[in-house]
C-alpha positions in Angstrom: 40.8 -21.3 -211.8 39.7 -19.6 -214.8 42.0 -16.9 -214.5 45.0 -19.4 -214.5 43.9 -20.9 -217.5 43.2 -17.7 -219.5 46.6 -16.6 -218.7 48.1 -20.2 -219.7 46.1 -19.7 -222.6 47.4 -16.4 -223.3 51.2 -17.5 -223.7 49.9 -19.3 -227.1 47.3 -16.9 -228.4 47.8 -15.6 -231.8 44.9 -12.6 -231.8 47.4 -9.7 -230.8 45.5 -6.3 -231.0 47.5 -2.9 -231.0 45.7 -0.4 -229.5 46.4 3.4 -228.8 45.6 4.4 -225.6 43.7 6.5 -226.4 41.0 3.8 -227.0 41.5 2.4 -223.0 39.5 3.7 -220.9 40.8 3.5 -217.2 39.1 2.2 -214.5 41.5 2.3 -211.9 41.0 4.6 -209.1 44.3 6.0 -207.1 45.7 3.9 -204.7 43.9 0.7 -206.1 45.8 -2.3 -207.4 45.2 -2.5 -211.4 44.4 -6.3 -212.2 45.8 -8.4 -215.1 43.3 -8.5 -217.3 42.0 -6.0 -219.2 38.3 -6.5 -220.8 36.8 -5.5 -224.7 33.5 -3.7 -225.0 33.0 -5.1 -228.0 29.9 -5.3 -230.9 28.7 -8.1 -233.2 26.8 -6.7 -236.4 26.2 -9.8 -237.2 28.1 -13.0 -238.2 31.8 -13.9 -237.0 33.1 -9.9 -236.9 32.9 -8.3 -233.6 33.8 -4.5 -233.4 36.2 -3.6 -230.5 34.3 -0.3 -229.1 36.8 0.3 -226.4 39.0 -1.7 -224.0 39.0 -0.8 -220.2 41.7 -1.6 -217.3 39.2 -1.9 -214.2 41.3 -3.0 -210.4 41.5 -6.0 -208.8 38.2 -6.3 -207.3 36.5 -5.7 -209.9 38.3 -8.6 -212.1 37.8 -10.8 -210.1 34.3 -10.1 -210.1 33.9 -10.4 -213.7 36.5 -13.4 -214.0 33.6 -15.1 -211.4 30.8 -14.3 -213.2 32.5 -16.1 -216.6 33.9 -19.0 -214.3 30.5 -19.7 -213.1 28.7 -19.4 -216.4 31.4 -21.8 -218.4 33.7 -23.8 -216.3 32.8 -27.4 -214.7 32.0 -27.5 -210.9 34.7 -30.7 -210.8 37.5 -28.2 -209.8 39.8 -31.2 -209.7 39.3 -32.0 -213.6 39.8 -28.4 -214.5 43.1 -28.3 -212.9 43.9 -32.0 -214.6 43.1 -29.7 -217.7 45.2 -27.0 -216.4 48.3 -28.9 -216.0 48.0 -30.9 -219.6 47.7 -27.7 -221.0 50.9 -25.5 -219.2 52.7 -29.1 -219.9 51.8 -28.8 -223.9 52.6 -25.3 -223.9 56.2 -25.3 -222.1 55.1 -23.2 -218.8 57.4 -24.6 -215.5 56.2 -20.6 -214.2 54.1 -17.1 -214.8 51.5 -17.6 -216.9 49.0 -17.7 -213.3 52.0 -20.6 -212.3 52.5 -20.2 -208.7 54.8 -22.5 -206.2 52.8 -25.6 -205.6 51.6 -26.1 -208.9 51.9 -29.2 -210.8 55.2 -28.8 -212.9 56.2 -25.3 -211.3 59.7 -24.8 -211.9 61.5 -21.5 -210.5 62.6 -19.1 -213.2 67.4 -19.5 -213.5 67.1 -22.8 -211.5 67.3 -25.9 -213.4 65.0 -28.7 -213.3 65.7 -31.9 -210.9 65.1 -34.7 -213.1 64.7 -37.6 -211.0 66.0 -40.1 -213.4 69.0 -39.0 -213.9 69.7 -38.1 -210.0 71.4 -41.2 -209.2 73.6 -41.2 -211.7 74.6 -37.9 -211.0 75.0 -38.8 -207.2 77.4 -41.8 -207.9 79.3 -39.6 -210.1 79.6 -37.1 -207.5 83.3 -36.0 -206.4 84.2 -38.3 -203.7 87.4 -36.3 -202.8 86.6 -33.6 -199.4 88.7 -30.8 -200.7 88.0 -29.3 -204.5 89.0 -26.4 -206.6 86.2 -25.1 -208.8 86.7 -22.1 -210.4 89.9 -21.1 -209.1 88.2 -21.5 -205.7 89.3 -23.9 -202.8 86.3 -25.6 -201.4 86.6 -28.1 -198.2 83.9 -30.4 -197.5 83.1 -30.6 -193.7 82.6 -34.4 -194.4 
């Protein structure tokens, strides 16, 4: 859960940090997957400022242990209401898919193929071609009906 709504939250997050590679250290041993995430080793001298010491990609496994270890320190045990959260969020923010959207999910709308909107499907249906045989597009299409 909490890796879904980190990722919805990334889509609107406006701390963007450019970073020479240099300063990542990589985890990631051959032949693992790398996760999604990567994590800030960071220090606070005191105050709001916090010092980025060095970023590191780290596999799979290993997010989704850390990604755990936050979930169960900060989110709700009343999964149900976190994913009510979840979906007003992704609805405020525009995301039908990515963003941790995956088939199933409330709103979920496959990437080039337009919504359904079921109020307007009706109409659509009675203005439907009633003729069997059409042309669209230069093309000669005969309905079987």
């Amino acid at each position: 859960m909490l890796k879904k709504i980190l990722l919805a939250n990334a889509k609107s997050a406006q701390t963007v940090v450019e970073v020479d590679n240099k300063f990542v250290l990589n985890t990631v041993a051959e032949g693992k997957k790398e996760g999604l995430f990567e994590f800030a080793v960071c220090v606070n001298p005191g105050g709001q400022e916090r010092r980025v010491v060095r970023f590191i990609k780290v596999n799979e496994a290993m997010e989704a242990q850390i990604l755990a270890m936050v979930a169960e320190a900060s989110l709700s045990d009343d999964l149900e209401a976190m994913q009510g959260k979840l979906d007003v969020l992704r609805e405020k923010l525009g995301i039908t898919s990515g963003w941790g959207m995956k088939p199933g999910d409330k709103g979920y709308q496959p990437v080039g193929i337009p919504a359904v909107n079921a109020a307007v499907q009706p109409e659509a249906m009675l203005n439907a071609p009633t003729d069997t045989n059409q042309v669209i597009a230069g093309v000669a299409v005969t309905a079987p009906f």
